[in-house]
C-alpha positions as CSV (number, residue, x, y, z in Angstrom):
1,X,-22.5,3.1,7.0
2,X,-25.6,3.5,5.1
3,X,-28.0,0.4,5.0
4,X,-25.8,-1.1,7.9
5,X,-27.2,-3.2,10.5
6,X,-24.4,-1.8,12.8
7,X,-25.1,1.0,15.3
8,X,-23.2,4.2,14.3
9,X,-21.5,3.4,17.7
10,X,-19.8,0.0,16.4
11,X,-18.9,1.7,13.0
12,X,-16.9,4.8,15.3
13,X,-16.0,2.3,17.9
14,X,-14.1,0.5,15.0
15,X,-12.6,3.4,13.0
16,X,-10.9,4.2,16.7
17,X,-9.4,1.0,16.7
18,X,-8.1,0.5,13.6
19,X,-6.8,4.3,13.6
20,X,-5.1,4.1,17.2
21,X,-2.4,1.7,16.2
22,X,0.2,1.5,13.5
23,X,0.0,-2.6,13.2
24,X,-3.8,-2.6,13.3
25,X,-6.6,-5.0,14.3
26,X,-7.7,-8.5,12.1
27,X,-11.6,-8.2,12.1
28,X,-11.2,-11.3,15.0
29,X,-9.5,-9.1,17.3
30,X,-12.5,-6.1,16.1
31,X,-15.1,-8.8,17.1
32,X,-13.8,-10.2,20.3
33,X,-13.0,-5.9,21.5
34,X,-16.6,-5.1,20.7
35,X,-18.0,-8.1,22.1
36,X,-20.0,-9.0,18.9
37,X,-21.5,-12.4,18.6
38,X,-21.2,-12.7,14.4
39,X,-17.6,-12.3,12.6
40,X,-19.3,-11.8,9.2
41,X,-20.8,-8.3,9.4
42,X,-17.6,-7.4,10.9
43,X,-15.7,-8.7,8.2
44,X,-17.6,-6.5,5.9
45,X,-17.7,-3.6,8.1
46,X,-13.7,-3.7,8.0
47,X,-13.1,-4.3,4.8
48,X,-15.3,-1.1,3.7
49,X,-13.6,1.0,6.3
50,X,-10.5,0.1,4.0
51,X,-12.3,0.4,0.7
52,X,-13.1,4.3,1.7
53,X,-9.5,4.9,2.5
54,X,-7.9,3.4,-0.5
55,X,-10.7,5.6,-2.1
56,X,-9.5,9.0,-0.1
57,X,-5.6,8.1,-1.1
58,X,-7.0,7.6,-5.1
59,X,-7.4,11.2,-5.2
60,X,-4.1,12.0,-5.2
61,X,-1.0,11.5,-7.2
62,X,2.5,11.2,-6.3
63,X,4.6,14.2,-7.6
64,X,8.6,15.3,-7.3
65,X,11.0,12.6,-7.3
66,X,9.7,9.2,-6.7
67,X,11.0,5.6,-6.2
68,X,9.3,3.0,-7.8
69,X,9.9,-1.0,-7.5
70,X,8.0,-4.2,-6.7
71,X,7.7,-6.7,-4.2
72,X,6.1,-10.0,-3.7
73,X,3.7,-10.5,-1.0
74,X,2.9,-14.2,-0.2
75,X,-0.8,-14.3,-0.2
76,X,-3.5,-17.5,0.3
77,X,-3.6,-19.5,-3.0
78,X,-6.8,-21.1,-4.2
79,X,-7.2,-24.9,-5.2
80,X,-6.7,-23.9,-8.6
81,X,-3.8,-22.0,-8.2
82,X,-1.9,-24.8,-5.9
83,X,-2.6,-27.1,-8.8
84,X,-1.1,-25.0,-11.5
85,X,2.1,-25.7,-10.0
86,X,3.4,-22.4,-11.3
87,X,6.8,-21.3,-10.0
88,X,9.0,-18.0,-9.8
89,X,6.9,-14.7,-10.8
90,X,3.1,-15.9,-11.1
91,X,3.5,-18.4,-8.5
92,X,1.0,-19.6,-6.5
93,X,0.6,-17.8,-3.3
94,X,2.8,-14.6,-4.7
95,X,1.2,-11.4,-5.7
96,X,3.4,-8.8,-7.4
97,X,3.0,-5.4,-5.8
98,X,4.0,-2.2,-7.4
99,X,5.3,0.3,-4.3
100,X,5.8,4.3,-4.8
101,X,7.3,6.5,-2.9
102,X,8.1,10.2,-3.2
103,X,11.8,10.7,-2.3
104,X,13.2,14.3,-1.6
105,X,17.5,14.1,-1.6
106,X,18.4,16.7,1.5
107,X,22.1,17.6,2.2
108,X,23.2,17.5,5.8
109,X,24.7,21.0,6.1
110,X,27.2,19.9,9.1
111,X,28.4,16.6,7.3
112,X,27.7,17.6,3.7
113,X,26.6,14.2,3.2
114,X,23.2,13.2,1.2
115,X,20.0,11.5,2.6
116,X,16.3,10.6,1.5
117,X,13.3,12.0,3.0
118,X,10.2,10.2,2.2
119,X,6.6,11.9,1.9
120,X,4.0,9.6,0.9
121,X,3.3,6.3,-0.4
122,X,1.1,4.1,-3.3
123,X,1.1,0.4,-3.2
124,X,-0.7,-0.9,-6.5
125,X,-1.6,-4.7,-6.3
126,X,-0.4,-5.8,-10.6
127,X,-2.5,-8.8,-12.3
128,X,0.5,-8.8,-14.3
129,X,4.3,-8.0,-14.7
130,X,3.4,-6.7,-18.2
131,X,4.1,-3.3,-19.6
132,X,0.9,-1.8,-20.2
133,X,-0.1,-3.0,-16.6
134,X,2.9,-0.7,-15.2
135,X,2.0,2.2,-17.6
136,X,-1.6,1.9,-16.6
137,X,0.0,2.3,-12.7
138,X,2.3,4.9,-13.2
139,X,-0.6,7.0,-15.2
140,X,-3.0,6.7,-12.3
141,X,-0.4,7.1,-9.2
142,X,2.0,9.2,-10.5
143,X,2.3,12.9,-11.4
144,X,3.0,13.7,-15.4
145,X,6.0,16.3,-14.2
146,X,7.5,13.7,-11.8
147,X,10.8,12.1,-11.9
148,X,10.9,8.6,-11.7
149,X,13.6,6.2,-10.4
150,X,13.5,2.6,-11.1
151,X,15.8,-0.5,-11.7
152,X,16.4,-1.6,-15.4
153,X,13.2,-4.4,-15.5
154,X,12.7,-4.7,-19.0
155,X,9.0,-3.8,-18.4
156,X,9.7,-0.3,-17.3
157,X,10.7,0.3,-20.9
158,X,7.7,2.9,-21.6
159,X,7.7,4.9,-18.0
160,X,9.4,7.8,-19.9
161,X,6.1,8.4,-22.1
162,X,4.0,9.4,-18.8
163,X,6.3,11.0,-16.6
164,X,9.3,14.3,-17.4
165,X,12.3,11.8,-16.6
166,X,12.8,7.9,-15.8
167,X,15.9,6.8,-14.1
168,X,16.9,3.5,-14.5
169,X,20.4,2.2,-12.6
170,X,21.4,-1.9,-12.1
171,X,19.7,-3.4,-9.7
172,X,22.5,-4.3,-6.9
173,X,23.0,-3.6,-3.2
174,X,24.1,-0.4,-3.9
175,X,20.4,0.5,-5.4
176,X,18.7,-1.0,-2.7
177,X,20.3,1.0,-0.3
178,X,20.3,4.5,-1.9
179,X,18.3,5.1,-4.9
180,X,15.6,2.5,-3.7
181,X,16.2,3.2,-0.1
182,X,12.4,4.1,1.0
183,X,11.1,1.7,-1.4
184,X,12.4,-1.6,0.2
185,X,12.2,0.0,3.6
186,X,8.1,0.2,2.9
187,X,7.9,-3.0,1.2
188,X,9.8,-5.2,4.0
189,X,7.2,-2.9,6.5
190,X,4.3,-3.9,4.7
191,X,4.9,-7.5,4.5
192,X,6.2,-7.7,8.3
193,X,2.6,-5.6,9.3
194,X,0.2,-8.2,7.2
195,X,2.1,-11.4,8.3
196,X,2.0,-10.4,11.8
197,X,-1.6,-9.0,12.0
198,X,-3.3,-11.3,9.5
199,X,-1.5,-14.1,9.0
200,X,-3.4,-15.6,5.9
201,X,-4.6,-12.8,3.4
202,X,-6.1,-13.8,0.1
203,X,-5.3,-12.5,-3.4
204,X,-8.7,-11.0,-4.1
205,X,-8.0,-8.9,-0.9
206,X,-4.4,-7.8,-1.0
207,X,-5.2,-4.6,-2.1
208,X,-7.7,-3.4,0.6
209,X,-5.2,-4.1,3.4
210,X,-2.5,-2.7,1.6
211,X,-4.5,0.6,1.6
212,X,-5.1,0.7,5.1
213,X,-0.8,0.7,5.0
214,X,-0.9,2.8,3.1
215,X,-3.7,5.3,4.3
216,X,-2.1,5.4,8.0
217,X,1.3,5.8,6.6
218,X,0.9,8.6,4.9
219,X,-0.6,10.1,7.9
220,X,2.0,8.7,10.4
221,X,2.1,12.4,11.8
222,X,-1.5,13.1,12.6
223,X,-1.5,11.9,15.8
224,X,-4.8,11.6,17.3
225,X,-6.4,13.5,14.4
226,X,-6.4,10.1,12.2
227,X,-9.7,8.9,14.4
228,X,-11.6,12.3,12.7
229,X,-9.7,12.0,9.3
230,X,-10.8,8.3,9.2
231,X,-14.6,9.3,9.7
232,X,-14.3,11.8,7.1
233,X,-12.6,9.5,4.6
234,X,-15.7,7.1,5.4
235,X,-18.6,9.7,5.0
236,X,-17.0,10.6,2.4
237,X,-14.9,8.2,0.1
238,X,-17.0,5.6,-0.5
């Protein structure tokens, strides 16, 4: 908020909206609510908001069991990109996405049967489906003690060296729906709440709204106490 030609107000008036609802508001819909004549210095205002709550969720690491997988989010593709003509992985207007999850097994005691319950969530925007780029991931997000499932990509070759055990299984429908469960649930969640809110997002700016997902999913139980966690976060995370 510092050095902000934005009344306090407008800064509180926005962290209220974009903490009162799970879909969230497009900095259009911020504007035409607060009755702003300029979209610019909204824009900004929004996109910070989201900077300092990526920043809050960056001090913390994953830990137990966690699910690992990616997902391709379509984003807006620049002139240059559209020309590459690029298709498959690297494609123009498809930005690989690294989603984490820590996934607890539980054991119904009536039916004996297993089940996942999920705690918190990473989402790590990857320049590249390189190995070093997921080792550099899984050293920042992810707890050295943890245990890690993935699928058998060949460039999850090295997770072993950072965590205490990788667990690899074929990628079928099987994994999706079990060992994977949480991961594919958040990543169909996360495209279904940025297609729907924003429509058009581009590359360079994936990331922020994927940690405004994030942020409010990892606090899906704090009720009307996300408003005062949200100003904290903004004070200070940035």
């Amino acid at each position: 908020m510092q050095n902000s030609n934005l009344s306090f107000l407008i800064w509180y008036k926005t962290m209220f909206l974009m903490s009162m609802t799970k879909k969230g508001f497009s900095s259009k819909e911020i504007q035409k609510q607060l009755g702003l004549k300029r979209y610019e210095p909204v824009w900004a205002m929004v996109h910070k908001l989201r900077k300092a709550m990526g920043n809050r969720d960056d001090r913390y690491t994953l830990e137990g069991m966690i699910e690992m997988d990616e997902g391709y989010f379509t984003v807006e593709s620049s002139e240059f990109e559209k020309n590459k003509g690029i298709r498959g992985r690297g494609a123009a207007g498809k930005q690989n996405v690294a989603i984490m999850a820590e996934s607890t097994p539980l054991e119904d005691i009536n039916t004996k049967k297993n089940s996942r319950h999920c705690r918190y969530f990473k989402a790590k925007v990857l320049e590249s489906h390189s190995k070093d780029e997921i080792n550099n991931t899984i050293n920042n997000s992810i707890h050295e003690k943890s245990i890690v499932f993935t699928d058998k990509s060949t460039s999850y070759v090295d997770i072993a060296d950072y965590v205490e055990l990788h667990i690899t299984e074929k990628s079928d429908k099987k994994t999706t729906e079990e060992t994977l469960k949480w991961v594919h649930i958040t990543i169909s969640n996360a495209k279904r709440n940025l297609l729907g809110n924003y429509h058009k997002i581009k590359g360079k700016y994936l990331q922020l709204y994927l940690d405004e997902f994030c942020y409010k999913l990892n606090r899906r139980y704090f009720g009307e106490k996300l408003f005062d966690r949200l100003v904290i976060a903004n004070i200070t995370g940035l």
